[in-house]
Backbone as a ProteinNet text record, in pm:
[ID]
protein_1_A
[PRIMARY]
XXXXXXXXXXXXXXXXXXXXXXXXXXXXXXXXXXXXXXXXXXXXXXXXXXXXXXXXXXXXXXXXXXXXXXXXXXXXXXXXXXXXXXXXXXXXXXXXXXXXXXXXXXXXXXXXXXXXXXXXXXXXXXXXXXXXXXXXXXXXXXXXXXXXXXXXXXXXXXXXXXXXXXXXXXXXXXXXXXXXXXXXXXXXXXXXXXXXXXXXXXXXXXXXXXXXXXXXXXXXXXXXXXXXXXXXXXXXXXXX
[TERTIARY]
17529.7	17490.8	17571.3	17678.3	17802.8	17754.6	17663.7	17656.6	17525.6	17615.9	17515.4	17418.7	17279.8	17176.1	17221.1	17319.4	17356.5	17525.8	17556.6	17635.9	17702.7	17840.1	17836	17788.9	17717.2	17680.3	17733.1	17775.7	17833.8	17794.1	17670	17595.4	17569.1	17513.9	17455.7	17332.2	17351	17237.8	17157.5	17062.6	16992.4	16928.3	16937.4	16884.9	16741.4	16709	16610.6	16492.6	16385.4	16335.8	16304.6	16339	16292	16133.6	16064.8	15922.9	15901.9	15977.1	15916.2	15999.7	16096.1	16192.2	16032.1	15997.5	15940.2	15836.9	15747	15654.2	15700.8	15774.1	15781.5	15892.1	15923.7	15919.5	16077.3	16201.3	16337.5	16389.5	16436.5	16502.9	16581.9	16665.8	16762.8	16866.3	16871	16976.4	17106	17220.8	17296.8	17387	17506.1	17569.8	17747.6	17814.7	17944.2	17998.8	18137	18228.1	18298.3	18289.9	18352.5	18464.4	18533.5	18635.9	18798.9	18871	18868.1	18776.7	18701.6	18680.4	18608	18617.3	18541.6	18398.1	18275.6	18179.2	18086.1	17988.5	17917.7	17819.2	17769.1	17676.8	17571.8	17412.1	17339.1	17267.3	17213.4	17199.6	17062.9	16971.9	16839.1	16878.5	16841.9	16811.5	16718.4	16596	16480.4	16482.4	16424.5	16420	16270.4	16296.8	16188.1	16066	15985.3	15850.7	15867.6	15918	15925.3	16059.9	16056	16153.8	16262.2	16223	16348.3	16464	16579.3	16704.4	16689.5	16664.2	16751.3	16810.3	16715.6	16794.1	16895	16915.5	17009.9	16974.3	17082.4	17104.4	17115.6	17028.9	16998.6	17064.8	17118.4	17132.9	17033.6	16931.6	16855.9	16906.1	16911.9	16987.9	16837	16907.3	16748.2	16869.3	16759.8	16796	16842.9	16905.2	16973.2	16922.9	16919.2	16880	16770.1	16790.6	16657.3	16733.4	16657.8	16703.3	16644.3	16684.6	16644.9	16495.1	16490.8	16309.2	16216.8	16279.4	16220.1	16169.9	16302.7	16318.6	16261.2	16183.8	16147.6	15981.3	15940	15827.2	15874.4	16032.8	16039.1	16125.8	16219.4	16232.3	16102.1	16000.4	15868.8	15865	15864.1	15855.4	15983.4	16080.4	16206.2	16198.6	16167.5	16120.5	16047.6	15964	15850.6	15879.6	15929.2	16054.8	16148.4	16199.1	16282	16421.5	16392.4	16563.5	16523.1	16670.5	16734.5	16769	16736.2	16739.3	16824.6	16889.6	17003.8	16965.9	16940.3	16899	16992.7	17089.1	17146.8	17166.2	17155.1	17183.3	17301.1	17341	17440.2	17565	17625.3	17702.3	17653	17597.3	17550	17433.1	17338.7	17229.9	17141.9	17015.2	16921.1	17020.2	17046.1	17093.6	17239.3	17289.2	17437.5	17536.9	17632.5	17696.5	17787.5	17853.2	17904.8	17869.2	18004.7	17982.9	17935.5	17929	17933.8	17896.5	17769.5	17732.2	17834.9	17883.7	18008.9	17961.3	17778.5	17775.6	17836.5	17828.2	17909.3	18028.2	18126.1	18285.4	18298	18262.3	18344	18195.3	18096.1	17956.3	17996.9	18068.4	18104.1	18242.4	18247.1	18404.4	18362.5	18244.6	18180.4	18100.7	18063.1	17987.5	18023.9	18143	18228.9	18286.3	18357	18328.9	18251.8	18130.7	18005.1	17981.4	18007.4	17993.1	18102.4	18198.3	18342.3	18275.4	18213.8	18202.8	18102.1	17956	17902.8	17922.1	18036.2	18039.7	18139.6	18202.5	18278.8	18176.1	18053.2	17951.8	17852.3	17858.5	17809.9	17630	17639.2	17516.2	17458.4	17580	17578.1	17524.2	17401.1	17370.2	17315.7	17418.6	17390.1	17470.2	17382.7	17442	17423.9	17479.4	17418.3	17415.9	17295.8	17216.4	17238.8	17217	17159.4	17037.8	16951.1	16882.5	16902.6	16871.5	16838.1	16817.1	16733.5	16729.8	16813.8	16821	16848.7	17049.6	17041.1	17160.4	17218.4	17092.3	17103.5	17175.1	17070.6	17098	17270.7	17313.6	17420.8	17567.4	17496.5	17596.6	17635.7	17461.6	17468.9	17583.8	17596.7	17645.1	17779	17854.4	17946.4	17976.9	17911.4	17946.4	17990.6	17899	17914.5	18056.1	18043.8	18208	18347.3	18317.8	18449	18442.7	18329.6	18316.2	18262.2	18357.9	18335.4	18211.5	18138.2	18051	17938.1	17928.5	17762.8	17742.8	17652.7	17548.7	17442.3	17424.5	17297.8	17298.2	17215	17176.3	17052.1	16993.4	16871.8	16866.6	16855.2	16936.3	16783	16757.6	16602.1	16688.9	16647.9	16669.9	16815.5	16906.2	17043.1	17111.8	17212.8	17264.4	17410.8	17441.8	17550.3	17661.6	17719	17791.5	17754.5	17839.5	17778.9	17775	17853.4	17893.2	17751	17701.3	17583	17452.2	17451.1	17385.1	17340.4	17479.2	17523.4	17474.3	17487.5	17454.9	17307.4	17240	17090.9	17029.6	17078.8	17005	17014.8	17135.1	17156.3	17050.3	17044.5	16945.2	16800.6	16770.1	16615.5	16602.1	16680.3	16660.6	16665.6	16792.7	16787.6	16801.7	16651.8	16693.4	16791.1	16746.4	16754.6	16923.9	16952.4	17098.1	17202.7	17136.5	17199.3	17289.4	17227.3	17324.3	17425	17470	17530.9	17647.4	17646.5	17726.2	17876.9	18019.8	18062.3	18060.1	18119	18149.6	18217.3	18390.7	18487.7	18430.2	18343.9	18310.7	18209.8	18120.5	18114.9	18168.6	18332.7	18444.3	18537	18521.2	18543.4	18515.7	18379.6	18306.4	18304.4	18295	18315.9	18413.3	18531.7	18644	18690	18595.2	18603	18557.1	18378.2	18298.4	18416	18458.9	18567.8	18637.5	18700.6	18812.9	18795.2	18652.9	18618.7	18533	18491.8	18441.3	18526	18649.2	18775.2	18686.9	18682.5	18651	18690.2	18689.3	18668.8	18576.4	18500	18394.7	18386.7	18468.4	18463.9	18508	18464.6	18518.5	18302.9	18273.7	18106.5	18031.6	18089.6	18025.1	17999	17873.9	17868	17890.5	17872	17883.7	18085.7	18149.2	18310.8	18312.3	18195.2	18188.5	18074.9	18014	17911.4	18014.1	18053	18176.6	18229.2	18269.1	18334.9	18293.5	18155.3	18117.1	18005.3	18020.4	17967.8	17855.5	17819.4	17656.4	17568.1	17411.7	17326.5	17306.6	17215.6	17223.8	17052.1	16965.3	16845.2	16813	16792.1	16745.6	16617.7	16574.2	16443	16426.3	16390.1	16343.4	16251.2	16195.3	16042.6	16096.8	16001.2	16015.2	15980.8	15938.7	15936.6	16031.8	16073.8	16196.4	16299.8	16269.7	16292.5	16463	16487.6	16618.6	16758.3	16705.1	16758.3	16703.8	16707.5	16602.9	16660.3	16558	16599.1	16754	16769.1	16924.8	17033.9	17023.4	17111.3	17118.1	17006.2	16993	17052.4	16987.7	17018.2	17172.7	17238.7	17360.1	17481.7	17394.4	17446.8	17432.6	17351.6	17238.8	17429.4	17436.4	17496.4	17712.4	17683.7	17855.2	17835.1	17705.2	17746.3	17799.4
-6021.3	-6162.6	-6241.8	-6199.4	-6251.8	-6230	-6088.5	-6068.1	-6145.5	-6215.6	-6322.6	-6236.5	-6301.2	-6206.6	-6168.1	-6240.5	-6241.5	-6166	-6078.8	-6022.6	-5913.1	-5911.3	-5863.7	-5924.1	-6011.1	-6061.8	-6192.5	-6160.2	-6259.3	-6323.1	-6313.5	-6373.3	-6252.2	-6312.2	-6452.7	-6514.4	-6660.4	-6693.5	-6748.6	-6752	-6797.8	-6922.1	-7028.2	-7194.9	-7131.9	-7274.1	-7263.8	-7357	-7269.3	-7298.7	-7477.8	-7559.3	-7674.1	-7706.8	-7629.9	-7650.7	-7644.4	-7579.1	-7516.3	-7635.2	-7665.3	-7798.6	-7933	-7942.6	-8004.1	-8022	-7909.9	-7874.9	-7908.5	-7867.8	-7867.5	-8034	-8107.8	-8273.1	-8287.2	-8137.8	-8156.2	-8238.9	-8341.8	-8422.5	-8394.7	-8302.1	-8194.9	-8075.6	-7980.8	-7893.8	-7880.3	-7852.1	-7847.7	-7710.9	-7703.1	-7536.3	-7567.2	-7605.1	-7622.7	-7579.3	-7511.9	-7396.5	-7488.4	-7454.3	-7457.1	-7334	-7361.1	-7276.9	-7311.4	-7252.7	-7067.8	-7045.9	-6919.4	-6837.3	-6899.1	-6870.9	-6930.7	-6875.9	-6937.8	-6971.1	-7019.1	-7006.4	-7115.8	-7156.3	-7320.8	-7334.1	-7381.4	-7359	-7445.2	-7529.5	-7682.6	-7753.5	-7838.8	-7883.5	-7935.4	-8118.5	-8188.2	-8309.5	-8373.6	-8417.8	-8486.6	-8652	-8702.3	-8873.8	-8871.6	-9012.4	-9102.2	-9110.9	-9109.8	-9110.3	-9190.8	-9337.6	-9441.2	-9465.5	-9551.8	-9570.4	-9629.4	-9698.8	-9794.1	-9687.2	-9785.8	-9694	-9672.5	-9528.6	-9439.4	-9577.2	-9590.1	-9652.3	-9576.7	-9432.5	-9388.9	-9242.6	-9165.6	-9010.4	-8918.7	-8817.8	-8744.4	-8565.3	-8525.3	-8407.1	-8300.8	-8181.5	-8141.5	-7950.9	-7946.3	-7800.6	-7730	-7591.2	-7515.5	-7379.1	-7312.8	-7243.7	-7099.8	-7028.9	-6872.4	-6827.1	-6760.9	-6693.4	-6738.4	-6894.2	-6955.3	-7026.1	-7127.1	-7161.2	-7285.3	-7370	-7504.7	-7506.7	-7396.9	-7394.4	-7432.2	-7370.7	-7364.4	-7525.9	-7599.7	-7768.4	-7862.8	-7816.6	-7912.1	-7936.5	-7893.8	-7940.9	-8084	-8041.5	-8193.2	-8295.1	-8273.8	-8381.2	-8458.7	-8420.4	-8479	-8590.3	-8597.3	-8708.2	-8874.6	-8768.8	-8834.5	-8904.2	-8837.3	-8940.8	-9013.6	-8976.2	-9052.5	-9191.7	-9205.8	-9336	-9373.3	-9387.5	-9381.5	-9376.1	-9230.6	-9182.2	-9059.1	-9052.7	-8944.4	-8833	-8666.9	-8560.3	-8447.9	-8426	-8321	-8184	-8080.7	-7998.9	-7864.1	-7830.5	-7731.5	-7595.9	-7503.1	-7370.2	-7308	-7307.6	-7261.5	-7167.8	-7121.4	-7005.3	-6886.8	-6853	-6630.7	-6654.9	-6782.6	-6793.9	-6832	-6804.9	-6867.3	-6827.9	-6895.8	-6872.4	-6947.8	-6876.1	-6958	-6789	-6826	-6723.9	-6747.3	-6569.5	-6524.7	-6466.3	-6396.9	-6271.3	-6299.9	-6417.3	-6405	-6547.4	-6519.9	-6627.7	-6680.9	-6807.6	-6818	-6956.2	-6995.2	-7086.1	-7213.8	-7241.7	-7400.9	-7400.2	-7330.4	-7340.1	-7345.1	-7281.3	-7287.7	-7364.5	-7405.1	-7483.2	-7596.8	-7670.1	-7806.4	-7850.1	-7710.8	-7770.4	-7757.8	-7686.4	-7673.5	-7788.8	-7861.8	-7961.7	-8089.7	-8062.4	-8143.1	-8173.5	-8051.2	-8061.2	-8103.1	-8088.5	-8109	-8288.3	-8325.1	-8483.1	-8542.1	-8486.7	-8547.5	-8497.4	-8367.7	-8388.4	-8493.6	-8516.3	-8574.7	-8711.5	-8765.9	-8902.4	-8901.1	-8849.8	-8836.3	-8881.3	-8791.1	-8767.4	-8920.5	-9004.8	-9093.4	-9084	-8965.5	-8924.5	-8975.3	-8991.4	-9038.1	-9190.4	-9203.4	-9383.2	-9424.8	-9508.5	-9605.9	-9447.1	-9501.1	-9453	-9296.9	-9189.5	-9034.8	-9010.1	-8972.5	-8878.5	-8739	-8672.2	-8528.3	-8453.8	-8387.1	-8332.9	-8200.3	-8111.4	-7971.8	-7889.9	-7728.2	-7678.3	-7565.9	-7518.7	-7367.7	-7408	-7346.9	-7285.7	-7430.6	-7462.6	-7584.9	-7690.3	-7740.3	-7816.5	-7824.1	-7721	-7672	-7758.7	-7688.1	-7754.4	-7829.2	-7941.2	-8093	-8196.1	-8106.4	-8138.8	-8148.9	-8046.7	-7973.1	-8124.2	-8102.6	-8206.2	-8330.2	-8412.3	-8515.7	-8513.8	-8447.7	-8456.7	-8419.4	-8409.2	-8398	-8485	-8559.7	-8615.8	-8798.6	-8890.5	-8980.3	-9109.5	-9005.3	-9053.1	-9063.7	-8933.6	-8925.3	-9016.5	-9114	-9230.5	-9197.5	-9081.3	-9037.7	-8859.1	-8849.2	-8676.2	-8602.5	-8560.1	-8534.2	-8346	-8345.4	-8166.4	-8126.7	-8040.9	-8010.6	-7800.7	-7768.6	-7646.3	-7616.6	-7675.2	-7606.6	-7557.6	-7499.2	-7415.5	-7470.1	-7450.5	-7519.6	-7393.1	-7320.6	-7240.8	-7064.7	-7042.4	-6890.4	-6803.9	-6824.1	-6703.9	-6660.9	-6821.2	-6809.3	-6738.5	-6798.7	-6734	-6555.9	-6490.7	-6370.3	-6264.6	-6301.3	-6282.4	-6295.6	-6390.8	-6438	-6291.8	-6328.3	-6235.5	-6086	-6041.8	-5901.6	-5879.2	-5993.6	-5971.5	-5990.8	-6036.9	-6022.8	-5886.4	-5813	-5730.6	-5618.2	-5620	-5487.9	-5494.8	-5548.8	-5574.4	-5454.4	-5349.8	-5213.3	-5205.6	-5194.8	-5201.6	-5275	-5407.7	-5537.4	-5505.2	-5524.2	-5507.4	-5374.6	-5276.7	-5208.3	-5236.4	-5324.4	-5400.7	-5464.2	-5447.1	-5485.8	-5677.7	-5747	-5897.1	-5896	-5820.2	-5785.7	-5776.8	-5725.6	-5599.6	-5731	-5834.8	-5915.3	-5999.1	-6034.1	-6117.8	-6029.6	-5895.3	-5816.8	-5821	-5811.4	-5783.7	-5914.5	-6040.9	-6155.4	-6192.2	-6107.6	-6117.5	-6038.1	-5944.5	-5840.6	-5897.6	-5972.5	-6043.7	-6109.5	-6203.7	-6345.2	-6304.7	-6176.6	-6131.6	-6084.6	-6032.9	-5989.2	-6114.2	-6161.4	-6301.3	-6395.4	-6398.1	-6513	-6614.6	-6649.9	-6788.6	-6761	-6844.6	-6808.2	-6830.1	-6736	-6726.7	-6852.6	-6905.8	-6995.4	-7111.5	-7146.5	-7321.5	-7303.9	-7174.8	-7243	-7292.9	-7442.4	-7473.6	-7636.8	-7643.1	-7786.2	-7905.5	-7820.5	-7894.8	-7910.1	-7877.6	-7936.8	-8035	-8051.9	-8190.1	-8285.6	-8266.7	-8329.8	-8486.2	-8504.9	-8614.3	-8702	-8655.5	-8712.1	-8768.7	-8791.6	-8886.6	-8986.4	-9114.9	-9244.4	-9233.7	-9152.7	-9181	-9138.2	-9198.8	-9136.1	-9033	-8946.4	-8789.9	-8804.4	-8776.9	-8748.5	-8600.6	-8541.8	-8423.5	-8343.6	-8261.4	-8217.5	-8088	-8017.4	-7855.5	-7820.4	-7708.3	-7689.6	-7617.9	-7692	-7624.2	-7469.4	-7398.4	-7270.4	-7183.7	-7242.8	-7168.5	-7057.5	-6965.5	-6807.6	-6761.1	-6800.3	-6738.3	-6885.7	-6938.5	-7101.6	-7202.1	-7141.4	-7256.4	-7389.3	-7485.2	-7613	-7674.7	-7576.5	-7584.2	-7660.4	-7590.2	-7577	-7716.7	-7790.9	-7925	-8009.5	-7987.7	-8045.4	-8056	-7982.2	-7941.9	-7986.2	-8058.1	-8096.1	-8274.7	-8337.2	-8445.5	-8476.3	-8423.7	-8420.2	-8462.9	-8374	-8420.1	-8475.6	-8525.3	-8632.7	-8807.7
8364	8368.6	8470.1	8498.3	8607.5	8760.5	8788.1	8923.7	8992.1	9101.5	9158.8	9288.2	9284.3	9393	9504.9	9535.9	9674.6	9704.6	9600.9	9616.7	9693.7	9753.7	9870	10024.3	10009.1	10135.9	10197	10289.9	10357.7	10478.5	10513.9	10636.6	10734.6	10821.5	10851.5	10801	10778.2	10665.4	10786.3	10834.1	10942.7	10912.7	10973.2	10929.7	10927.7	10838.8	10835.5	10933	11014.6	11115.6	11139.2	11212.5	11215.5	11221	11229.3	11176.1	11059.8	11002.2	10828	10784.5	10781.5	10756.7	10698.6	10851.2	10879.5	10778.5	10767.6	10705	10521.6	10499.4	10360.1	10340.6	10443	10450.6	10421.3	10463.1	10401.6	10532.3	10546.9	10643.6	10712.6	10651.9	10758.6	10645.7	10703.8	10635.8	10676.9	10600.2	10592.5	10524.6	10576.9	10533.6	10495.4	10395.1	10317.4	10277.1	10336.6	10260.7	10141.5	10048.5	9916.4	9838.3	9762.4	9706.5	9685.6	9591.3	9608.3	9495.3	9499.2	9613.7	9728.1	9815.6	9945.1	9916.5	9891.9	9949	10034.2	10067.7	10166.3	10095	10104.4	10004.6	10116.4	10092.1	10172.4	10114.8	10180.5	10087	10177.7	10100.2	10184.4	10149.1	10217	10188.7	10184	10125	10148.3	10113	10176.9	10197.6	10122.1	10086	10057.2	10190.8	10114.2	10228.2	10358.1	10312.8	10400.2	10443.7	10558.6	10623.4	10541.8	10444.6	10391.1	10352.1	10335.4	10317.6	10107.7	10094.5	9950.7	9871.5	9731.2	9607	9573.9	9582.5	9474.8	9558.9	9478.2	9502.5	9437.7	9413.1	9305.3	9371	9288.4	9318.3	9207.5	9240.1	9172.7	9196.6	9054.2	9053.1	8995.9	9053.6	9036.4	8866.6	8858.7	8707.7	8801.3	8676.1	8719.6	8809.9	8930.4	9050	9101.3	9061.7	9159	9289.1	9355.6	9470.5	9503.4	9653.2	9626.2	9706.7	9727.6	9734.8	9630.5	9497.8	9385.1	9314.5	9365.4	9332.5	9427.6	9504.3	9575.6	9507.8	9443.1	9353.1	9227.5	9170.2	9129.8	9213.6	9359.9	9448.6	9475.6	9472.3	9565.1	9473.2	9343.8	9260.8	9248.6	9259.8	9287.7	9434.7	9534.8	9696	9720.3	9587.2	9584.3	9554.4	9506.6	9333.1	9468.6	9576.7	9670.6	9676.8	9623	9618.2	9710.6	9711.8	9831.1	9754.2	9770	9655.5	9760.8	9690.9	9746.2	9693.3	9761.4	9656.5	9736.5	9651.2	9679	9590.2	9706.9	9662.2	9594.5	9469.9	9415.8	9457.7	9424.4	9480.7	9442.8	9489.9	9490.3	9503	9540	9471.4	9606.9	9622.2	9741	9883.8	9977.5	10033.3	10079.9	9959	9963.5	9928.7	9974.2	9964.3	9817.6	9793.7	9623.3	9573.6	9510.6	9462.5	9325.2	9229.9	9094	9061.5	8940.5	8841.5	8773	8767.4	8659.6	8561.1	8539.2	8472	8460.9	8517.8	8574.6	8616.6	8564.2	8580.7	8760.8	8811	8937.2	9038.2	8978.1	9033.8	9017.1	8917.2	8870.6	8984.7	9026.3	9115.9	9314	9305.2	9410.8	9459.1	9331.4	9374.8	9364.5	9321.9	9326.7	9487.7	9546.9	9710.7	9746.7	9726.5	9818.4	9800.8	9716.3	9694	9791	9779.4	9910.3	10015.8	10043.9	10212.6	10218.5	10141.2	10172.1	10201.5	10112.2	10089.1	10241.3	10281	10405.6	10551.8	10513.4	10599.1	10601	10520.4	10461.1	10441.1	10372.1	10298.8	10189.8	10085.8	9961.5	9967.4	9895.6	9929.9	9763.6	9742.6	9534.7	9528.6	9336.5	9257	9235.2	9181.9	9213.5	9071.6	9092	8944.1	8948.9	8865.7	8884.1	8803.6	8809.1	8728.4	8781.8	8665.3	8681.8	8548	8574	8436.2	8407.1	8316.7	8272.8	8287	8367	8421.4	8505.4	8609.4	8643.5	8583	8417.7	8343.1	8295.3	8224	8225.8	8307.1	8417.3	8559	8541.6	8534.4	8537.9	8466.8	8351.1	8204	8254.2	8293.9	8282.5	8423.2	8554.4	8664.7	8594.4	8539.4	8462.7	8398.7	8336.6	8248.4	8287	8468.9	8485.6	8676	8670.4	8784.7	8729.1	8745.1	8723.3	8826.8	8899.2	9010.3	8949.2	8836.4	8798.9	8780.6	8757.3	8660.5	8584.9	8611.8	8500.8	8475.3	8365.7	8421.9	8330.4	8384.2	8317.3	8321.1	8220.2	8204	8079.3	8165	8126.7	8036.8	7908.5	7836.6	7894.5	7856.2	7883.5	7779.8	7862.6	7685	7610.3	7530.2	7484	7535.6	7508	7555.7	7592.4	7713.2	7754.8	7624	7582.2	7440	7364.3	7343.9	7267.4	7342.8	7418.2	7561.7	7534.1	7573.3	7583.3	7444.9	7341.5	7189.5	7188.3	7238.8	7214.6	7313	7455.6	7560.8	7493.1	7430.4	7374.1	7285.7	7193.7	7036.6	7115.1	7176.9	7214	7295.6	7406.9	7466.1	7420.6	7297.3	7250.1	7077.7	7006.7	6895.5	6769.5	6833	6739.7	6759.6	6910.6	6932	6854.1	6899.6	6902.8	6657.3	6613.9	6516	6527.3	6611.6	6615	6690.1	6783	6872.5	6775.5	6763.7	6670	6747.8	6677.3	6706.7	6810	6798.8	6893.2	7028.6	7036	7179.6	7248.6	7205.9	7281	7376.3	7259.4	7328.8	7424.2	7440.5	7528.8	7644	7611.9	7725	7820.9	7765.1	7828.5	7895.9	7813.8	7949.1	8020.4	8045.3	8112.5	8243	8192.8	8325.1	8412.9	8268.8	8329	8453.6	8421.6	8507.1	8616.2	8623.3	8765.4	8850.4	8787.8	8860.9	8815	8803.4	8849.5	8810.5	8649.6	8574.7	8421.4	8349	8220.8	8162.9	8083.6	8015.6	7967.7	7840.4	7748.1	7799.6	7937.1	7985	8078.8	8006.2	8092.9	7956.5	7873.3	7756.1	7784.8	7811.9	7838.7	7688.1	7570.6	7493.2	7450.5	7557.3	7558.6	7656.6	7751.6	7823.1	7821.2	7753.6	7692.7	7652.6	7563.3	7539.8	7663.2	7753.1	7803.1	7915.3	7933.6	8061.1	7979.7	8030	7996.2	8047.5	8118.9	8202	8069.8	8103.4	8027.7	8053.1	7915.7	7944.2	7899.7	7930	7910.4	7846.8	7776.4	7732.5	7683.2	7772.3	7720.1	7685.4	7606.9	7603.1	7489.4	7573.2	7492.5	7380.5	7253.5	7124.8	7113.8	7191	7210.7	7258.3	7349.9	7438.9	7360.7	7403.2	7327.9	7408.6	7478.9	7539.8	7511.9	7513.2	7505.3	7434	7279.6	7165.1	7161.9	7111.7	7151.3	7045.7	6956.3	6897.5	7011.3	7121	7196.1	7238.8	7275.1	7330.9	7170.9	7066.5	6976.4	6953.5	6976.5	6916.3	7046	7113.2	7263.2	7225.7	7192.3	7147.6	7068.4	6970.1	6837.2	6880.8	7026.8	7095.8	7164.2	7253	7318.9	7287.4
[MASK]
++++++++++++++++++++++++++++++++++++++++++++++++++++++++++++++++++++++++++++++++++++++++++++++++++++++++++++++++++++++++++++++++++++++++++++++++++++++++++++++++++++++++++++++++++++++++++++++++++++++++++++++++++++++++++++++++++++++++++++++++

């Protein structure tokens, strides 16, 4: 669950063509080393249709081994509303460089960089939101509560902590197994991941930062959702 798509690889990530830019309406791209560990993150920007200058600034996270290709179906709505949508590629993920998924812990500190270069760059315009799902959502949570910039965040099926996560994905994949598994050998195995992808398992729990940021938190997830039941939002609802 730790190893990110893009593992082992270290470039060259080739821009992306200024026609296709064009075509799919991203205003310009951009490429940001972040770390330790050193990463490179790439990141799209899309504007509001019209000329006027961006109400606000949204950063839109895409879910586990997706990418900010994937998010540009809900920026279009957000540019639409005239905000400015940041949509960046995670670490290991789309075309960003890293060796390892670490569930927010070292994404919350990455994008945390990425808000200083931008605001350096004077990109950043009002107030900055974020939305995103899955894994995304997560992030969002986790950003918020340790970045006093957010103003909002709209965190679509996120999970309350990896642990639970890890236990759920086992019991659906391998039900027959899964009670043979002792308790121990989970918390093992988690810091086994931890240690080779340099994070700790048990700081990727958005519901330990859920608390601590004043922005609104919007929450949605489908009453179906089989890998990430809506407990998780509830039980998130419940610490914020």
């Amino acid at each position: 669950m730790t190893r990110a798509p893009n593992v082992g690889r270290r470039g060259p990530f080739p821009p992306t063509a200024p026609a296709t830019l064009a075509s799919l309406g991203v205003a310009r791209e951009l490429r940001l080393t972040v770390g330790p560990p050193e990463a490179s993150l790439a990141l799209w920007i899309v504007d509001p249709p019209a000329a006027a200058r961006p109400v606000g600034t949204l950063l839109v996270l895409h879910s586990a081994r997706g990418s900010k290709r994937s998010q540009l179906r809900w920026a279009r709505p957000f540019t639409a509303a005239g905000y400015r949508a940041l949509l960046v590629d995670l670490r290991g993920q789309g075309d960003s460089s890293g060796d390892h998924l670490t569930y927010g812990v070292l994404d919350r500190r990455d994008l945390r960089q990425v808000l200083d270069r931008l605001a350096a760059r004077g990109e950043l315009v009002g107030r900055i939101g974020v939305f995103g799902g899955s894994y995304g959502a997560a992030t969002a949570i986790e950003l918020a509560g340790t970045d006093p910039r957010i103003g909002a965040v709209v965190a679509v099926a996120p999970f309350a902590a990896l642990p639970a996560v890890l236990s759920r994905h086992l019991r659906l994949s391998w039900p027959h197994l899964w009670p043979l598994v002792p308790p121990h050998r989970l918390g093992e195995g988690l810091a086994l991941a931890g240690r080779a992808a340099e994070f700790n398992p048990w700081e990727a729990a958005p519901i330990a930062y859920v608390g601590r940021s004043a922005a609104p938190l919007l929450l949605l997830h489908g009453a179906r959702a089989r890998l990430l039941p809506p407990g998780h939002s509830a039980l998130l609802a419940s610490h914020a």
